[in-house]
Structure formats: structure tokens, C-alpha cells
ZATORRO-526814 format. One line per field, with one value per residue: chain; x, y, z of N, C-alpha, C, O in turn; residue in one letter. Coordinates in Angstrom, 1 decimal. Each point is the difference from the previous one (the first is absolute). Layout:
BEGIN
vexvex	[A/...]
n_px	[X/...]
n_py	[Y/...]
n_pz	[Z/...]
ca_px	[X/...]
ca_py	[Y/...]
ca_pz	[Z/...]
c_px	[X/...]
c_py	[Y/...]
c_pz	[Z/...]
o_px	[X/...]
o_py	[Y/...]
o_pz	[Z/...]
nufi	[A/...]
***
This chain:
BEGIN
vexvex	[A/A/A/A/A/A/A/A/A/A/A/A/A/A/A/A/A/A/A/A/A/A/A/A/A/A/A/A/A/A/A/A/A/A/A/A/A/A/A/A/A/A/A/A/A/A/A/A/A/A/A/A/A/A/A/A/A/A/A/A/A/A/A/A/A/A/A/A/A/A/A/A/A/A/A/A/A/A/A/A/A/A/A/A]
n_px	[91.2/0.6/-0.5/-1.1/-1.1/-1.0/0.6/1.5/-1.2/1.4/1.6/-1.3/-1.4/-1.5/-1.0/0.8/-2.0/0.9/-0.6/1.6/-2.8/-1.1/-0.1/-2.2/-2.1/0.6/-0.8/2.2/0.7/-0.2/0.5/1.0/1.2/0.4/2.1/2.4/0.6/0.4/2.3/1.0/-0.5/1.9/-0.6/0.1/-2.2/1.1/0.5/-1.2/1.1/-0.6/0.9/0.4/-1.7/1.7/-0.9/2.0/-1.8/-0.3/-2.0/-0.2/-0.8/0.1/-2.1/0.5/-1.8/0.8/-0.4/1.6/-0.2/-2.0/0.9/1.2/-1.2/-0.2/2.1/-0.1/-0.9/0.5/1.7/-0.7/-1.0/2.3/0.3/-2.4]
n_py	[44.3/-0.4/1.8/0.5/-1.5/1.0/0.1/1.5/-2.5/0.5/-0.3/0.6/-1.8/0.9/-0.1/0.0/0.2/1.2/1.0/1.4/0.3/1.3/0.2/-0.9/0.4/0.8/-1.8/0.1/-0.9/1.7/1.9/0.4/-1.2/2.2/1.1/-0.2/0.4/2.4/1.3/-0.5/2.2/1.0/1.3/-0.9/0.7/-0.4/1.1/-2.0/-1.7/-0.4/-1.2/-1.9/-1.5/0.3/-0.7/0.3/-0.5/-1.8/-0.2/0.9/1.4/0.3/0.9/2.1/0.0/-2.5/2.0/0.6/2.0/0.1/-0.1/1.2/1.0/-0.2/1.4/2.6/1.7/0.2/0.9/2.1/0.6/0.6/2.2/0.0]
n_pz	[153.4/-2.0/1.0/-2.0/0.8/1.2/2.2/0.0/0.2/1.6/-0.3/2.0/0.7/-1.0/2.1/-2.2/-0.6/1.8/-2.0/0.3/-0.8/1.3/2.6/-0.2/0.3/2.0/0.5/-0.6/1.8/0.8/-0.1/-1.5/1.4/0.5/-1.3/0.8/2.2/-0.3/-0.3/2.0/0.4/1.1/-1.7/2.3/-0.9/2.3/-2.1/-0.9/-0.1/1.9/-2.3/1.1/-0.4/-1.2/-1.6/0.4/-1.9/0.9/0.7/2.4/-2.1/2.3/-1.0/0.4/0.8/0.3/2.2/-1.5/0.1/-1.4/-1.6/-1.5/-0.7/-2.2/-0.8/0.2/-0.2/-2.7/-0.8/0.3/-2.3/-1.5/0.2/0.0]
ca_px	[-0.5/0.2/-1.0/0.5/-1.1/-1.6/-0.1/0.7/1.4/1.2/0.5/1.6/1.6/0.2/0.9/1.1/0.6/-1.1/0.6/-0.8/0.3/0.7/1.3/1.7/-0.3/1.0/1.2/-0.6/-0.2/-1.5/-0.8/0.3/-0.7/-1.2/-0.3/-0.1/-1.5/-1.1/-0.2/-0.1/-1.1/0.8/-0.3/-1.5/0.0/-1.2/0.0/-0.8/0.5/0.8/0.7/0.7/1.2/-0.3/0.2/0.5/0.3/0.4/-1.0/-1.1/0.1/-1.5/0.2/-0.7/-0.5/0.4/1.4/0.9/0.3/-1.5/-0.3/1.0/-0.3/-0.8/0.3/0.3/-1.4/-0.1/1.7/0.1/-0.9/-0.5/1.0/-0.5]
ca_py	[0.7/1.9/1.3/0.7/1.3/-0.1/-2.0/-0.5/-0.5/-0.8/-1.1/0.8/-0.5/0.4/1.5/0.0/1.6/1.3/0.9/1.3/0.2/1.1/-0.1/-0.8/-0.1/0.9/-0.8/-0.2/-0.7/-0.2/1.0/-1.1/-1.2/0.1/0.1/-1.7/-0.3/0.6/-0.6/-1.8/-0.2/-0.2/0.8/0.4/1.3/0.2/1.7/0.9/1.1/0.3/-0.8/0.8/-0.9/-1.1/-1.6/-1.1/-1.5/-1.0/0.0/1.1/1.3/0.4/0.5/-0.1/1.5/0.2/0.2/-1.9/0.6/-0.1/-1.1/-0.5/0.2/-0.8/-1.5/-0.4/0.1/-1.2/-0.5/-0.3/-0.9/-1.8/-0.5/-0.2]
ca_pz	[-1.2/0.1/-0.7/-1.0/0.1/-0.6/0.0/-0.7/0.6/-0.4/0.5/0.7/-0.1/-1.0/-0.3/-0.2/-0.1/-0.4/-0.6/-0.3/-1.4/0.0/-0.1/-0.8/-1.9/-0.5/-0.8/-1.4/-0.1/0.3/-1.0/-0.9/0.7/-0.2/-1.7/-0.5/0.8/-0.4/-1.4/-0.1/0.8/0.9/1.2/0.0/0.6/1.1/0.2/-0.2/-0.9/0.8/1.0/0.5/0.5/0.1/0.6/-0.4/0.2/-0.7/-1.7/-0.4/0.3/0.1/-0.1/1.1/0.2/1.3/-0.1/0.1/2.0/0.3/-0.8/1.0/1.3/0.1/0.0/1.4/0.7/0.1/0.2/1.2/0.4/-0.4/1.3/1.1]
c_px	[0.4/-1.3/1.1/-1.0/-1.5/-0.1/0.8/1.2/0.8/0.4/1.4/1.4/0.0/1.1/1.1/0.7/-1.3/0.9/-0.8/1.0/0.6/1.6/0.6/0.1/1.0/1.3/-0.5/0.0/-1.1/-1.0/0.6/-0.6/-1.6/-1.1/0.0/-1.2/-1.2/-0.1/-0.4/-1.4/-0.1/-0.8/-1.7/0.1/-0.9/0.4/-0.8/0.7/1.2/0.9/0.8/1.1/0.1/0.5/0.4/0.1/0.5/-0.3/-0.3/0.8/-0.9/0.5/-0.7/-0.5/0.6/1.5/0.7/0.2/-0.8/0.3/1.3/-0.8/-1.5/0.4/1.0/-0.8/-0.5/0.8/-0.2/-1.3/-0.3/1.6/0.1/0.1]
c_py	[1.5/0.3/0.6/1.4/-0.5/-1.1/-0.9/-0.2/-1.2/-1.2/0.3/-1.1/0.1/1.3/0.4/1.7/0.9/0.8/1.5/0.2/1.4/-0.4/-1.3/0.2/1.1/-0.8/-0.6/-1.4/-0.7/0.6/-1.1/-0.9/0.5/-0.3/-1.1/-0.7/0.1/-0.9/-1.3/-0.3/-0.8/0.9/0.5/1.2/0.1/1.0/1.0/1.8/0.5/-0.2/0.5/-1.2/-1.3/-1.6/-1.3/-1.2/-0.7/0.4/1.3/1.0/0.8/1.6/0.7/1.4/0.2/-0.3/-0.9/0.3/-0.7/-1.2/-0.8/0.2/-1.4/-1.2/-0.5/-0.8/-1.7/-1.0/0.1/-0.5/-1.5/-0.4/-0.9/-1.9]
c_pz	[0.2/-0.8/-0.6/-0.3/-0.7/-0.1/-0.7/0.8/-0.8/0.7/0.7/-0.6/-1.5/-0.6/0.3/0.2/0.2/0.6/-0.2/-1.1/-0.3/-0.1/-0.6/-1.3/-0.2/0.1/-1.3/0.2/0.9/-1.2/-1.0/0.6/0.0/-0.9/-0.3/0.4/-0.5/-1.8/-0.1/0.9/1.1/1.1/0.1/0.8/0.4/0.5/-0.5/-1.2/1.2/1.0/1.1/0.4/-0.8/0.9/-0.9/0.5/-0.6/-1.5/-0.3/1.2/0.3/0.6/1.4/0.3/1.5/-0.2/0.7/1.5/0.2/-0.4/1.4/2.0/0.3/-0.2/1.4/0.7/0.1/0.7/1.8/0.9/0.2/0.9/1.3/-0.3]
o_px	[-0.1/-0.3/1.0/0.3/0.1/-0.4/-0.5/0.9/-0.3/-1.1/1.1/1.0/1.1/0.7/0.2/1.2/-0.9/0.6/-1.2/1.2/0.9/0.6/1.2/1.0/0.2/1.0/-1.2/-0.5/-0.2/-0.7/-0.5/-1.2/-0.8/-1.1/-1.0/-0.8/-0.8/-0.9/-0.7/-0.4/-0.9/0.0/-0.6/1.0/-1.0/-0.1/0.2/-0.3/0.9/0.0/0.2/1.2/-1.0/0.6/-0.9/0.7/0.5/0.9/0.0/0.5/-0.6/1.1/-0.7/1.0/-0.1/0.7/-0.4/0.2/0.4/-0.4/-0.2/0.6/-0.3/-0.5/0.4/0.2/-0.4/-0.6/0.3/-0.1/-0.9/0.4/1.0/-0.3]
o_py	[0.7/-0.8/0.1/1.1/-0.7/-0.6/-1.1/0.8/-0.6/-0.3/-0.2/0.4/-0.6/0.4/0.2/0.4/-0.1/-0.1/-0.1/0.0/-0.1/-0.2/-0.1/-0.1/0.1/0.7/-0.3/-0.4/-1.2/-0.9/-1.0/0.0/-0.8/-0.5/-0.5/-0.5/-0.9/-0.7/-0.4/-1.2/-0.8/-0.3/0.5/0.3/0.3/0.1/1.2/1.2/0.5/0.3/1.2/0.3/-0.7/-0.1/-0.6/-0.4/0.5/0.2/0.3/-0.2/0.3/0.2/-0.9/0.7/1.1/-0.7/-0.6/-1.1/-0.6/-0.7/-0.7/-0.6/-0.3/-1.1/-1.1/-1.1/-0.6/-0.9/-1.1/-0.4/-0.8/-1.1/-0.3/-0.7]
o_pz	[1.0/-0.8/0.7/-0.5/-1.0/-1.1/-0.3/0.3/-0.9/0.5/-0.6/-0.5/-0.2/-0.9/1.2/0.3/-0.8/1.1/-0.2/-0.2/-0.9/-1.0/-0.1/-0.6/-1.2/-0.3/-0.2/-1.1/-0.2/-0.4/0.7/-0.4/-0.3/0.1/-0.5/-0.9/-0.1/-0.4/-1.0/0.1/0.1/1.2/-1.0/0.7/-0.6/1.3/0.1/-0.2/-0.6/1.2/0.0/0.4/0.3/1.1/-0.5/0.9/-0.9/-0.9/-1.2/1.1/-1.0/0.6/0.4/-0.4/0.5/-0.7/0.9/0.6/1.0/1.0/0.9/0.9/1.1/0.2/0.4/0.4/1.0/0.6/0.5/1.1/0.5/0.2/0.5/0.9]
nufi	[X/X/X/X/X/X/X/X/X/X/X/X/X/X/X/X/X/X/X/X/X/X/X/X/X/X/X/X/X/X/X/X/X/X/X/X/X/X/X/X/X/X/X/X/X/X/X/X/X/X/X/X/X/X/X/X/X/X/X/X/X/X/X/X/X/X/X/X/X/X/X/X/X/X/X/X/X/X/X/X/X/X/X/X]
***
């Protein structure tokens, strides 16, 4: 499971892409996939008004107040835990 923030977790092998929202949304075709997302109700927002990264799955686009460095570091975390 990934935490997304305020108890709000995910299902790790679900997840296909996390991403920090700052820097990609400045190619136009991520800031487009967003919109498309958002317009079709594709995307939940466990940011509280302040996203900072989001997370791409199969179905859903979630939105996160934690930063994708933080997000990606827990899914290390996971990955060499379940190594053994």
C-alpha cells in the first residue's frame, strides 16, 4: 500500500506513474492529460487544496499534498522490503 497523505492509501501494484505536479504540468502535454482527467472525473484529490505530486493508475489520478521524492522513497522502501 502507498499513504497518499491523511490516511489516504493506494494499492502500490496499481501504480503506474507519480509524478511532481510543478515540474511536469509545464509540458503542455501533461497540463492537457490533466484537464482531460479532471474534465471526465478521473481524478480524486487527497491534497487538500495543495497538491504537490500526483499518481497515476490504471482508472484514477490522485492527487497528493506529498512530494513524489517522498512518495517515490516509500515505494522503495517497500520494493526492498518485500526483496527478502
Amino acid at each position: 500500500m502507498l499513504h497518499l497523505g491523511k490516511g489516504n492509501v493506494i494499492s502500490l501494484k496499481d501504480v503506474v506513474l507519480i509524478a511532481d505536479l510543478e515540474t511536469t504540468t509545464q509540458a503542455k502535454e501533461t497540463e492537457e492529460f490533466l484537464k482531460i482527467a479532471e474534465a471526465e472525473g478521473f481524478i480524486i484529490d487527497y491534497s487538500e487544496g495543495n497538491p504537490r505530486s500526483f499518481i497515476v493508475t490504471d482508472e484514477t489520478v490522485y492527487y497528493s499534498m506529498i512530494s513524489s521524492n517522498t512518495l517515490a522513497k516509500r515505494v522503495n522502501v517497500k520494493d526492498n522490503l518485500n526483496c527478502d
